[in-house]
C-alpha positions in Angstrom: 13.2 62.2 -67.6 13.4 64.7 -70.6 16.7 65.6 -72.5 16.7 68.9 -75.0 19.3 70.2 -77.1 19.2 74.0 -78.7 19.3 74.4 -82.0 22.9 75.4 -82.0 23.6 72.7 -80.0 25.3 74.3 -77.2 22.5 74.5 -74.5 21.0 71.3 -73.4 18.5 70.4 -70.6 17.8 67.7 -68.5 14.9 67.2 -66.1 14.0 64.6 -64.1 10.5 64.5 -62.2 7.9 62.7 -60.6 4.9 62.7 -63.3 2.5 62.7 -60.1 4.3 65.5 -58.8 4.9 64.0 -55.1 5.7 61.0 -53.9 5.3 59.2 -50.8 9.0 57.9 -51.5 11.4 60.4 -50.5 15.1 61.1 -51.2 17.2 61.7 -48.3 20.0 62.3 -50.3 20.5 63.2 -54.2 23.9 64.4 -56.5 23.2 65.0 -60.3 26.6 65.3 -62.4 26.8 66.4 -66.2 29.9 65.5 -67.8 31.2 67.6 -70.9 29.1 70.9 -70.3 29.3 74.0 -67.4 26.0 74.1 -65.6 24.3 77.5 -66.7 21.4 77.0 -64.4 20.0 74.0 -62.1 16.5 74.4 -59.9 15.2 71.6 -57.7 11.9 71.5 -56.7 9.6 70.2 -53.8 6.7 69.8 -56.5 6.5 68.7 -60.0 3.8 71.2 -61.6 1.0 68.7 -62.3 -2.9 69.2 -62.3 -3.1 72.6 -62.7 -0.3 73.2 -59.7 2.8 75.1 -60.3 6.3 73.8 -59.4 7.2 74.8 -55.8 10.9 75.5 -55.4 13.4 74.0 -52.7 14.5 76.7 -50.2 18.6 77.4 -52.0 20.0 76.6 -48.8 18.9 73.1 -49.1 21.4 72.1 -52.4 24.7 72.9 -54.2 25.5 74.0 -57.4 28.5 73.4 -58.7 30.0 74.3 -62.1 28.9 70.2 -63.3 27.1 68.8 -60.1 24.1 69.7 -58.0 23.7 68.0 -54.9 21.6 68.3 -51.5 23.4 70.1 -48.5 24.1 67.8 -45.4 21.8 69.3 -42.3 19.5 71.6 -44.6 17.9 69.2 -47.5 14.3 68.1 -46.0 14.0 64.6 -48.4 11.2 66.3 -50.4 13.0 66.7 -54.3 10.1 65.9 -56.5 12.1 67.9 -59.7 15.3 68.6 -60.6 15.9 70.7 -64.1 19.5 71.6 -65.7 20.4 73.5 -68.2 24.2 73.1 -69.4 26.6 74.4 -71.7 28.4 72.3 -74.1 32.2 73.4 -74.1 33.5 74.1 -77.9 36.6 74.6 -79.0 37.9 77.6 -81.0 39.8 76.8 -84.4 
């Protein structure tokens, strides 16, 4: 898992992989929820770039993204997350 913060502290981002980049473990079911922050982008992945591979996206179809969740879809996720990035932005209030 790796955590980042920009430098004005309003874009963060969270990924959390496989550092083999597949697993003979799979997920059958997955929900990632940032509290605090509005999801600005969120990509799940099949493979975890490793060895000279690239990351190999999951169809769309097969999660939800939601303005602080992303989560598989009943019926269309295949069990094969190896990645999961997420980029948020932190809410700030005006003075």
């Amino acid at each position: 898992m790796s955590v980042g913060l920009s430098d004005d502290d309003r874009l963060f981002s969270c990924s959390v992989w496989r550092p083999q980049g597949k697993s003979y473990l799979f997920f059958t079911q997955f929900k990632a929820e940032i509290k605090g922050a509005k999801i600005e982008y969120a990509g799940a992945y099949s493979q975890a770039a490793v060895g000279g591979l690239k990351d190999v996206a999951l169809k769309e179809e097969e999660y939800i993204v939601g303005d602080s969740t992303v989560t598989h879809k009943d019926g269309k996720f295949r069990a094969e997350l190896s990645k999961l990035t997420i980029i948020g932005r932190t809410r700030h209030d005006e003075l």
